[in-house]
N, CA, C and O of each residue as an XYZ file, in Angstrom:
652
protein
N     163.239    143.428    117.624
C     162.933    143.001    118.967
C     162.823    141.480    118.966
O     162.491    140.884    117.941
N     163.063    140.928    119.959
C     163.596    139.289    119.927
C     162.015    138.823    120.787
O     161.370    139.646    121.436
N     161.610    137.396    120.623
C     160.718    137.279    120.962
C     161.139    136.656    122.239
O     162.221    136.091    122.401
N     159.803    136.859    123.533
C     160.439    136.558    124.440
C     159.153    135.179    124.226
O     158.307    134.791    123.421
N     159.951    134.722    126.036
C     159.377    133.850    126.116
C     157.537    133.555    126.756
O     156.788    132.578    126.715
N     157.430    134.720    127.209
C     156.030    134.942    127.672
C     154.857    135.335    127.046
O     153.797    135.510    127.646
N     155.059    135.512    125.564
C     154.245    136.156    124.660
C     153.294    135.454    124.334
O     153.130    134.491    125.083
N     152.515    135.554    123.419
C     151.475    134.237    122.481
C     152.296    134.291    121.262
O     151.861    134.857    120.260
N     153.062    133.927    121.276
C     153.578    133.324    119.723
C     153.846    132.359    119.187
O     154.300    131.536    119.983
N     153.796    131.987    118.120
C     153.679    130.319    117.890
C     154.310    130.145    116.306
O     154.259    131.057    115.481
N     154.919    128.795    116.034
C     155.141    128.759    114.483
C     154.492    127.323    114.630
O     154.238    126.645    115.625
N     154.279    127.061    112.977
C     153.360    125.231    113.149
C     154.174    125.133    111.672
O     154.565    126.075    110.983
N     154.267    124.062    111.481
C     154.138    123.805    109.599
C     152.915    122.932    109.349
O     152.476    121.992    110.012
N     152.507    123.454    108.286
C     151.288    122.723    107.840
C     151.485    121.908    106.752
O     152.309    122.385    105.971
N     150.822    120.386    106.274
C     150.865    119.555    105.572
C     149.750    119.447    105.132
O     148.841    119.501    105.961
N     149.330    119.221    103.429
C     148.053    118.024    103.286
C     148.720    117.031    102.729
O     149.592    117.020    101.860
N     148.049    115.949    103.519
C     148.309    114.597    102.509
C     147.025    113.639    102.307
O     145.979    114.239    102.557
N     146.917    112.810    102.066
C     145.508    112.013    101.863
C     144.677    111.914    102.904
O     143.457    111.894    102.738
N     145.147    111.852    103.887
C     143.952    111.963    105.085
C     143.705    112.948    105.656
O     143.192    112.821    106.768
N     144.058    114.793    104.951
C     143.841    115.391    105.401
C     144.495    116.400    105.907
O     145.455    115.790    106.378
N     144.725    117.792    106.220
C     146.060    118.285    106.536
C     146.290    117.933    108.262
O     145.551    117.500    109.146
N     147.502    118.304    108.205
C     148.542    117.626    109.141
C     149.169    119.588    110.111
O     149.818    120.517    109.631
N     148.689    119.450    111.204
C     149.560    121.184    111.468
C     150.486    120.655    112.455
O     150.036    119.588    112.873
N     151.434    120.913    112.925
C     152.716    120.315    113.396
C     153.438    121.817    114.266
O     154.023    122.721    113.671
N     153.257    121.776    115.424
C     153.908    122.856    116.527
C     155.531    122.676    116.004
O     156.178    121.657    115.761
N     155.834    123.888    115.952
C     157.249    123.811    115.457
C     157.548    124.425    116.381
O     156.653    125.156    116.804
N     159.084    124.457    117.251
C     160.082    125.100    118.277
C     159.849    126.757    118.481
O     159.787    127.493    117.496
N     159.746    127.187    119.630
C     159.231    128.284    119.925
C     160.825    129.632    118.902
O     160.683    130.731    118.368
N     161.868    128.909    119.057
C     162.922    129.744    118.497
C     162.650    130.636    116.761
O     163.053    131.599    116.109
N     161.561    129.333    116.689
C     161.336    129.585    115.148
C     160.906    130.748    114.543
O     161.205    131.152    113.420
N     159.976    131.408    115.597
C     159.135    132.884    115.401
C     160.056    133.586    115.936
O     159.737    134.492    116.706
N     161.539    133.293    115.612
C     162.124    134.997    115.338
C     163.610    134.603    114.611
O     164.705    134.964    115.043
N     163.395    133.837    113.495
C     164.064    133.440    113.056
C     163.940    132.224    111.263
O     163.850    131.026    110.993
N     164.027    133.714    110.436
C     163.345    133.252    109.407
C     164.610    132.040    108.712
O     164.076    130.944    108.882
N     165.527    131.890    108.263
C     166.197    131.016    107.894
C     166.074    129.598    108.584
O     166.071    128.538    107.959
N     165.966    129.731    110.082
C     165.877    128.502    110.627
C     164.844    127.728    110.545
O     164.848    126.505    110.691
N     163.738    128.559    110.259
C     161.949    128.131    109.927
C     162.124    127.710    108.240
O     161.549    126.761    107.708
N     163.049    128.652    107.569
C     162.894    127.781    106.260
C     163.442    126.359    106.130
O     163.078    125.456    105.377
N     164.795    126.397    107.420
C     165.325    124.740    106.742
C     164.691    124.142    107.425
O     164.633    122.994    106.986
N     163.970    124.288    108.579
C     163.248    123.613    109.369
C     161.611    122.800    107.904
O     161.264    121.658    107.599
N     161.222    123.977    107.548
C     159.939    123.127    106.657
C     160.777    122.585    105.585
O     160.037    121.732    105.095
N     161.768    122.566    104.988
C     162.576    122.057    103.653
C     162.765    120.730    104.190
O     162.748    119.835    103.345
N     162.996    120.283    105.761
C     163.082    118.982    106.165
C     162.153    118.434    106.395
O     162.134    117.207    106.289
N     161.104    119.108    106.773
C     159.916    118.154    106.870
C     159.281    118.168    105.881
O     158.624    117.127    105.878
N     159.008    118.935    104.721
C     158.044    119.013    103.644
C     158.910    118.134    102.492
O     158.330    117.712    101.492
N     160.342    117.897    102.717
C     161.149    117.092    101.552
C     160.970    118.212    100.507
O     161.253    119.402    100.647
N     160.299    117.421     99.130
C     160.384    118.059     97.994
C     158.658    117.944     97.498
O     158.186    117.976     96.361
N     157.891    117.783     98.983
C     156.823    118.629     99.087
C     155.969    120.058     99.236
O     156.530    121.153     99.263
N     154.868    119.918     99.306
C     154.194    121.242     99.748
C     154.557    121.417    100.843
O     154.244    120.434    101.516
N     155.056    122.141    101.408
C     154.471    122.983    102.715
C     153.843    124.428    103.067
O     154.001    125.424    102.361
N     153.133    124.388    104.224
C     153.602    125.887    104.754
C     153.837    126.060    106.000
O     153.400    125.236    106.803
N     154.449    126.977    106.356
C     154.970    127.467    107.581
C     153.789    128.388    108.030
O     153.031    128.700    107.111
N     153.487    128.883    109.267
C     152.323    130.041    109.490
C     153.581    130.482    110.995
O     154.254    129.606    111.538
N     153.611    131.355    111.236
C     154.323    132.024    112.086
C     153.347    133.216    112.593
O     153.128    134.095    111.759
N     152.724    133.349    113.892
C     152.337    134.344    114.856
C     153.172    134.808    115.789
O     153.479    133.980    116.647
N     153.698    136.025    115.902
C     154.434    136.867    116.239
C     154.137    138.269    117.443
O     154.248    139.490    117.325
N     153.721    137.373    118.584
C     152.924    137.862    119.377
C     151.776    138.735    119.049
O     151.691    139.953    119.209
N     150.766    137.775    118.484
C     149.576    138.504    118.197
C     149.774    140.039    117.323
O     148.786    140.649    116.915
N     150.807    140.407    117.168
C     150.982    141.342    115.968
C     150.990    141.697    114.742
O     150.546    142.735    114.251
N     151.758    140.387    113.992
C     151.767    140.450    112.712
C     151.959    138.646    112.556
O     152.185    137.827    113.446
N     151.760    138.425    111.006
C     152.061    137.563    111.035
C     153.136    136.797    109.764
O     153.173    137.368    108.674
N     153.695    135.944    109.897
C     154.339    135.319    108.769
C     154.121    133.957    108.298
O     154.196    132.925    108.964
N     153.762    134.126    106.719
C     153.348    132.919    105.553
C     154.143    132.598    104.754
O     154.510    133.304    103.814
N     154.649    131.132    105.087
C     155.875    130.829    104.184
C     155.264    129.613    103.276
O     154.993    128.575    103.880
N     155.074    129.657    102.133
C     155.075    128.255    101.169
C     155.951    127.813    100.392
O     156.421    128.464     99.459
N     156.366    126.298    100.782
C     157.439    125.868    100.171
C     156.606    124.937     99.076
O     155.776    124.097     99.425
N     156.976    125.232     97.633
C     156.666    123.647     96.733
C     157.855    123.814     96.011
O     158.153    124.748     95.266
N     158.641    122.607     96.365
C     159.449    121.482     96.113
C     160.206    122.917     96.097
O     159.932    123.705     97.003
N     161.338    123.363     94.901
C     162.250    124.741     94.825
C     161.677    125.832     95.404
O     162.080    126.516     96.345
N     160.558    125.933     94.651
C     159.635    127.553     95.042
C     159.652    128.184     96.302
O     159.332    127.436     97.227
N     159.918    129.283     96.590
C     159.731    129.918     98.189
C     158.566    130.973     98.180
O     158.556    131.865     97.332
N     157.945    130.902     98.786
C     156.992    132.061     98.590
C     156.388    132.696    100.201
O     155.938    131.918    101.043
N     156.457    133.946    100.396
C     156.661    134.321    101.510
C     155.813    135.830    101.804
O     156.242    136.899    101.371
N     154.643    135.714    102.550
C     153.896    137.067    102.999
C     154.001    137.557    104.375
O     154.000    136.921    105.430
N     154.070    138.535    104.204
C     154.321    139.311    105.698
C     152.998    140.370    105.587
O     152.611    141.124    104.694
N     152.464    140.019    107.056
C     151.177    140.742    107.126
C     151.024    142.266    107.324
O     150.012    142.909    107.045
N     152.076    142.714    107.802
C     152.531    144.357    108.089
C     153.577    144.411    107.745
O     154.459    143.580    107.960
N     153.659    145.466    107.113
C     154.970    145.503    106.907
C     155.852    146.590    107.821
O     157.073    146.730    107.751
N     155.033    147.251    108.609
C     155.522    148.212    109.335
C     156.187    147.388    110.428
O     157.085    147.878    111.112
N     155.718    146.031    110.614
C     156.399    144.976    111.681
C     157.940    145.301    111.800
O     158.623    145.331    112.823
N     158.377    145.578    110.259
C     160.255    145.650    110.144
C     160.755    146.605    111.274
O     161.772    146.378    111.930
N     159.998    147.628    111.432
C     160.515    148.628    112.617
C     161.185    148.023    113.624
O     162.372    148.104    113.939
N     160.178    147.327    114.154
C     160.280    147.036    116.002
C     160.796    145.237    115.795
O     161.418    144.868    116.791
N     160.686    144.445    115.027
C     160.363    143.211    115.098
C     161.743    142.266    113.898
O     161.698    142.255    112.668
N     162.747    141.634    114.722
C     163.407    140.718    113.614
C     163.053    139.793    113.011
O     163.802    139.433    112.103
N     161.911    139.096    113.218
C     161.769    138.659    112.043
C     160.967    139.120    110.898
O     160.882    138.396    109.907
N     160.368    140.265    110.944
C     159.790    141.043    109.826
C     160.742    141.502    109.139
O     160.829    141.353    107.920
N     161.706    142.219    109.977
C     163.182    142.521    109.539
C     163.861    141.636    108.119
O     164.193    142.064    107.014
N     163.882    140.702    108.506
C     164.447    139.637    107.700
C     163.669    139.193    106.955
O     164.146    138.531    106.033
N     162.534    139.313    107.000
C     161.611    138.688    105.717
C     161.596    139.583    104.640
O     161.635    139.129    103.496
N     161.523    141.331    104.932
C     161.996    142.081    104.167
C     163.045    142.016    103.406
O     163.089    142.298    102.209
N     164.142    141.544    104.263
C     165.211    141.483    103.584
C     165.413    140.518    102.140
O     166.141    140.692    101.163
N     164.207    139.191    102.552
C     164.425    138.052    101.874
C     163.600    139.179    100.299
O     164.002    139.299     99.142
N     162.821    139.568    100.747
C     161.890    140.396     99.947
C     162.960    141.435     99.356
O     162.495    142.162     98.479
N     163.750    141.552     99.543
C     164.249    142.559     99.086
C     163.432    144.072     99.259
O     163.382    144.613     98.154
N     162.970    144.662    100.019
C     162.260    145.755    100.655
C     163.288    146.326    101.854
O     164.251    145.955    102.524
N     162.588    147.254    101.695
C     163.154    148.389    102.469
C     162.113    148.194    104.104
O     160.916    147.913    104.167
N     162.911    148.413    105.066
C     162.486    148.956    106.269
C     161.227    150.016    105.966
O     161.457    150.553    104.883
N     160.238    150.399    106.426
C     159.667    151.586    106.095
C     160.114    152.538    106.771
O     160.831    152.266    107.734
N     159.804    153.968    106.441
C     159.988    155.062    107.112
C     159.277    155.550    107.877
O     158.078    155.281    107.949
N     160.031    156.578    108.787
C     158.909    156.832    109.916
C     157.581    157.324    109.527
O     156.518    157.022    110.068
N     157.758    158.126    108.515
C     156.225    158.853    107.297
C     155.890    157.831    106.987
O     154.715    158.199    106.949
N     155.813    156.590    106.650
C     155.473    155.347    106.048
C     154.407    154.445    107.414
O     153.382    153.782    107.252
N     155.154    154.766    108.695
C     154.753    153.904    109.574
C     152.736    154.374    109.717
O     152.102    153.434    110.196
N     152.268    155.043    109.525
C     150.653    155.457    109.868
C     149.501    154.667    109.424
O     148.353    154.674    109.868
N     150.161    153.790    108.194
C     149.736    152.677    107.429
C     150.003    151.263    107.818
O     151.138    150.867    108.085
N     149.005    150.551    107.844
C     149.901    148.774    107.748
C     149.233    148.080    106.720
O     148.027    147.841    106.663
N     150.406    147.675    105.640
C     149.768    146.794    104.754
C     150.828    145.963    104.663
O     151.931    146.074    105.198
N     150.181    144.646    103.540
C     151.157    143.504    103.435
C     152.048    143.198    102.509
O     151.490    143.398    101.430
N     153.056    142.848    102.348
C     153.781    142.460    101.798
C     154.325    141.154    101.364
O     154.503    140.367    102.294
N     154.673    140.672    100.027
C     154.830    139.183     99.683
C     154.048    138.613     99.116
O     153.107    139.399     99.010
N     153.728    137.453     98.520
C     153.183    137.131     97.493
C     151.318    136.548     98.418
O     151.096    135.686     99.269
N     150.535    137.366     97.815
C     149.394    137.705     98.345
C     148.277    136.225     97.660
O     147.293    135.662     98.140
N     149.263    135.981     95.996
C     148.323    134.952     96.068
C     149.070    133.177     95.820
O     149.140    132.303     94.956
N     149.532    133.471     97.318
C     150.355    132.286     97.717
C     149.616    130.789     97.834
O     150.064    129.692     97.501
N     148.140    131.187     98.511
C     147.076    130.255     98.316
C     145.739    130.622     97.582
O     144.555    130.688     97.913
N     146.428    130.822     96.488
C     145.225    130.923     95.388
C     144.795    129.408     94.868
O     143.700    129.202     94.346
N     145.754    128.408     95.066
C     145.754    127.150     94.558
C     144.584    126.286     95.366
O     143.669    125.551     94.995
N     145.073    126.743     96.659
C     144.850    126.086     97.646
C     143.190    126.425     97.782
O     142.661    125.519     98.426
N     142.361    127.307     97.427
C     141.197    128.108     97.472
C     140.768    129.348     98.340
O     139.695    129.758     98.783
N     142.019    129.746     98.384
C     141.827    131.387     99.315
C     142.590    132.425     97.842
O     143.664    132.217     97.278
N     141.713    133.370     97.602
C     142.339    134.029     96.280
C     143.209    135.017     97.003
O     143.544    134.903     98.182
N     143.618    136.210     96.018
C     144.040    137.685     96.187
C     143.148    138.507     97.438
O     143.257    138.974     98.572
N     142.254    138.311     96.381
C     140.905    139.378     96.989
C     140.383    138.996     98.647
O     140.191    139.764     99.589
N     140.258    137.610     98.572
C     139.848    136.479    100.083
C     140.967    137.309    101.153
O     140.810    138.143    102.045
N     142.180    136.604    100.554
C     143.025    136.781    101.647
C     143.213    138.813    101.938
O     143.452    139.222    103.074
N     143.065    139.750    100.811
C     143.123    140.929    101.187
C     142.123    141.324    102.490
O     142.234    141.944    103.548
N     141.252    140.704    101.880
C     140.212    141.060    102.768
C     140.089    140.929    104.714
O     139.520    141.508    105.639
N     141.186    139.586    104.453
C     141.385    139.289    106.216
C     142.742    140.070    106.468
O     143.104    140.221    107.635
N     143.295    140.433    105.721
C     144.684    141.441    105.859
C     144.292    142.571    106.112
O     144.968    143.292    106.845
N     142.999    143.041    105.521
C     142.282    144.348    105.784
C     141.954    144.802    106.947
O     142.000    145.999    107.229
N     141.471    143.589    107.999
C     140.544    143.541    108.880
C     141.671    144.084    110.372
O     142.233    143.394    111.222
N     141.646    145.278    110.204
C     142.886    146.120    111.167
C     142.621    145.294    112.267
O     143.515    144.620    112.780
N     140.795    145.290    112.904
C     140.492    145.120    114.116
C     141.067    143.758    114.702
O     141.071    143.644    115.927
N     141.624    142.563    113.803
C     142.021    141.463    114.017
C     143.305    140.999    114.181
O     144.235    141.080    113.377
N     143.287    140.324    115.687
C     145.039    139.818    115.925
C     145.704    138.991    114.659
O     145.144    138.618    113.628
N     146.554    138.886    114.911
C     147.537    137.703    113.807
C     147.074    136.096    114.018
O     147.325    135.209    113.203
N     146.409    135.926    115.169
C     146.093    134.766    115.533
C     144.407    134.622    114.715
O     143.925    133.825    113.910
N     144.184    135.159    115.027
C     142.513    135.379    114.111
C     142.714    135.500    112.730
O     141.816    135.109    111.985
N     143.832    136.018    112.222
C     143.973    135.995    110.660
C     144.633    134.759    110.362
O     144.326    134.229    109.294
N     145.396    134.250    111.022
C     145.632    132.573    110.612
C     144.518    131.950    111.085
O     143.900    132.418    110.129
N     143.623    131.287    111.708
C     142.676    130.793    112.082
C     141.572    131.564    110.577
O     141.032    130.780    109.797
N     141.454    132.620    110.454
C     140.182    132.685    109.448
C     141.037    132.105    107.700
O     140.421    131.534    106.800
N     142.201    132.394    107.675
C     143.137    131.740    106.626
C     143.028    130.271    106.651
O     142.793    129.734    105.569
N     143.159    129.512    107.714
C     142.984    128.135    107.963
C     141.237    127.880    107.440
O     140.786    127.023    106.679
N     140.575    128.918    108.138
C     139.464    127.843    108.210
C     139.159    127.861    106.281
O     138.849    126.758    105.831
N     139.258    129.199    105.101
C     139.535    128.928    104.399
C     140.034    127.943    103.392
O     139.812    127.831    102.187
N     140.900    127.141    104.372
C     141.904    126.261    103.568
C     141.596    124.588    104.031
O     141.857    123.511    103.496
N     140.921    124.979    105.277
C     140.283    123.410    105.226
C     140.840    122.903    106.750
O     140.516    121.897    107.383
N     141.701    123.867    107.062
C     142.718    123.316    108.490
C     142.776    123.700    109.973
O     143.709    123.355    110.698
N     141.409    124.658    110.515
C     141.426    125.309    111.391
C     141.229    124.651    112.497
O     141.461    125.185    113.582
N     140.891    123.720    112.424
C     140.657    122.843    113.615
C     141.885    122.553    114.370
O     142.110    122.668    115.574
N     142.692    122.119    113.324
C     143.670    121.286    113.673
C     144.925    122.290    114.195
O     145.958    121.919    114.753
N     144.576    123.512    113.888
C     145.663    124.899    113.637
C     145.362    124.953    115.504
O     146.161    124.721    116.411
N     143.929    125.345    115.569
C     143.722    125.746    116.750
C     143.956    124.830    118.083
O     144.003    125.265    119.233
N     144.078    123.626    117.727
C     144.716    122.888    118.607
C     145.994    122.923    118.577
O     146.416    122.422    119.620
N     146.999    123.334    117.765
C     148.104    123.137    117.668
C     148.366    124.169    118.772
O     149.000    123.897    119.791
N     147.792    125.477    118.480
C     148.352    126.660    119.075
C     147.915    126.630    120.496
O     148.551    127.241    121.356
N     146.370    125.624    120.894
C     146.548    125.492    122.290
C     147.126    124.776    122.791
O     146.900    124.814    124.001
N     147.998    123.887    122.448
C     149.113    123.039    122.716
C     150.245    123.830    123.022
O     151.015    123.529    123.934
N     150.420    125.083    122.121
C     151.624    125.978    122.450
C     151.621    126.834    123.843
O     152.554    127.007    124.626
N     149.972    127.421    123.915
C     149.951    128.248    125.020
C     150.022    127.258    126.317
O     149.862    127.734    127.441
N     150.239    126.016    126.145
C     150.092    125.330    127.906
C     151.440    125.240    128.175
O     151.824    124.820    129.267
């Protein structure tokens, strides 16, 4: 399913550099369109850190970290692949399968879980907000941010998106 234009969805790339991290509203096209979000942070991050955070109308969400070669990439449901192209395609990057309809009763995540273990959110941290069924995709990046040092700046980004 293609994202429209009326939804809450949002992509940002995120930076730290010495004064602090940097979250950056990226083009609304981006949240449904995983290749274009990767060359999109490969140009701004250079042969830096980045990450990408992608909200996908409050449904699921997508975590991309780039350092310098490395790609590293979590998808918050994976049952998203059903209904949703860019879960679709992140699978694909994953090499995973679509789930099955017996598969769909569950939502768990997929992709490298301890993407910001460096950063100070572990395995266990981040399972734990992946766990939290009752919470949009927007609340799990925001409690991921505030983790990481960047929520302030996240949450302005994204009310910048909704105006």
């Amino acid at each position: 399913m293609p994202v429209g234009d009326d939804d809450r969805s949002f992509a940002v790339a995120c930076q730290r550099g010495e004064a602090g991290w940097q979250v950056d509203l990226l083009p609304p096209r981006l949240t449904d369109d995983l290749g274009g979000l990767l060359e999109t942070l490969r140009q701004q991050g250079g042969s830096g850190d980045i990450l990408g955070l992608v909200d996908v109308a409050d449904e699921f969400f997508v975590a991309v970290r780039l350092q310098g070669g490395r790609e590293r990439i979590l998808l918050s449901d994976v049952t998203a692949g059903v209904a949703w192209d860019l879960a679709n395609e992140v699978l694909e990057r994953l090499d995973m399968d679509v789930p099955d309809e017996d598969e769909l009763e569950e939502v768990w995540p997929v992709g490298d879980l301890g993407m910001f273990a460096d950063l100070g959110l572990d395995e266990m941290e981040l399972g734990a907000v992946l766990a939290d069924l009752d919470a949009y995709a927007d609340e799990m990046l925001v409690a991921i941010a505030r983790r990481l040092g960047f929520a302030d700046a996240l949450e302005r980004a994204v009310d910048a998106a909704s105006r």
